[in-house]
C-alpha positions as CSV (number, residue, x, y, z in Angstrom):
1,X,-57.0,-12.2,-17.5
2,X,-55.1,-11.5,-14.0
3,X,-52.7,-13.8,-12.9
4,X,-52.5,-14.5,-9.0
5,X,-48.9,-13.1,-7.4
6,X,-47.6,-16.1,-5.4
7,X,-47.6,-14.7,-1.6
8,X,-51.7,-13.5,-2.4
9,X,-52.4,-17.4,-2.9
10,X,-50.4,-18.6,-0.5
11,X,-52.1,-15.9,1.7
12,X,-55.5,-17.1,0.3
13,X,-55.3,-20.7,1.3
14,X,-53.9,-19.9,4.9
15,X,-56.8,-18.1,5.3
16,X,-59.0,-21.2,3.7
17,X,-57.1,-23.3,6.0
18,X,-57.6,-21.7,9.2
19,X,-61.5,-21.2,8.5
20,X,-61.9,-24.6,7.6
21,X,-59.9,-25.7,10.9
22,X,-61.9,-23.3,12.5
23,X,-65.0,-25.0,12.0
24,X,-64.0,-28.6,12.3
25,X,-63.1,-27.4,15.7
26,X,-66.5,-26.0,16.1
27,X,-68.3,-28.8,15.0
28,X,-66.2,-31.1,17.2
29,X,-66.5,-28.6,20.4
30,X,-70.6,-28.8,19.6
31,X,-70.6,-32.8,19.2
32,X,-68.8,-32.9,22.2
33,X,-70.1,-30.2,24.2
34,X,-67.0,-28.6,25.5
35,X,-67.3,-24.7,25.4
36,X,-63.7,-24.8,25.4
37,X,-63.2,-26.2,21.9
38,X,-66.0,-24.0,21.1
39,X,-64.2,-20.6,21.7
40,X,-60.9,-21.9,20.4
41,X,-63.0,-22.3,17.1
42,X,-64.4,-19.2,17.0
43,X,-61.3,-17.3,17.7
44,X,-59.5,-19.2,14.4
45,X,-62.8,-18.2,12.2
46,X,-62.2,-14.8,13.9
47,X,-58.4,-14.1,12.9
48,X,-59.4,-15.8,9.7
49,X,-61.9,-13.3,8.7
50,X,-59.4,-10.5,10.0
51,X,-56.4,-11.6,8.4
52,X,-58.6,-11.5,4.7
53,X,-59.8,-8.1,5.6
54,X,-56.5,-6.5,6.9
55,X,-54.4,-8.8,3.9
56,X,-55.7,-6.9,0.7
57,X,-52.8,-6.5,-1.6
């Protein structure tokens, strides 16, 4: 059994965080119609995928 090093989860739900932002802002931007709410979303769910594949401890 591992145990998680404190900065990895904190890491982790940053990551969680921004996708799940990320997609409310998507879902919001589509409901709405706005293509500007729609790239703003896009880009978080972008750096959130980067971050977890540049952050590997």
């Amino acid at each position: 059994m591992t145990t998680d090093w404190f900065p990895d989860r904190g890491m982790r739900r940053n990551v969680r965080a921004l996708g799940a932002a990320g997609l409310t802002v998507i879902a919001v931007g589509a409901l709405l119609e706005t293509q500007w709410l729609l790239g703003i979303g896009v880009w978080a769910l972008i750096i959130a995928i980067l971050i977890d594949l540049i952050y590997r401890p």
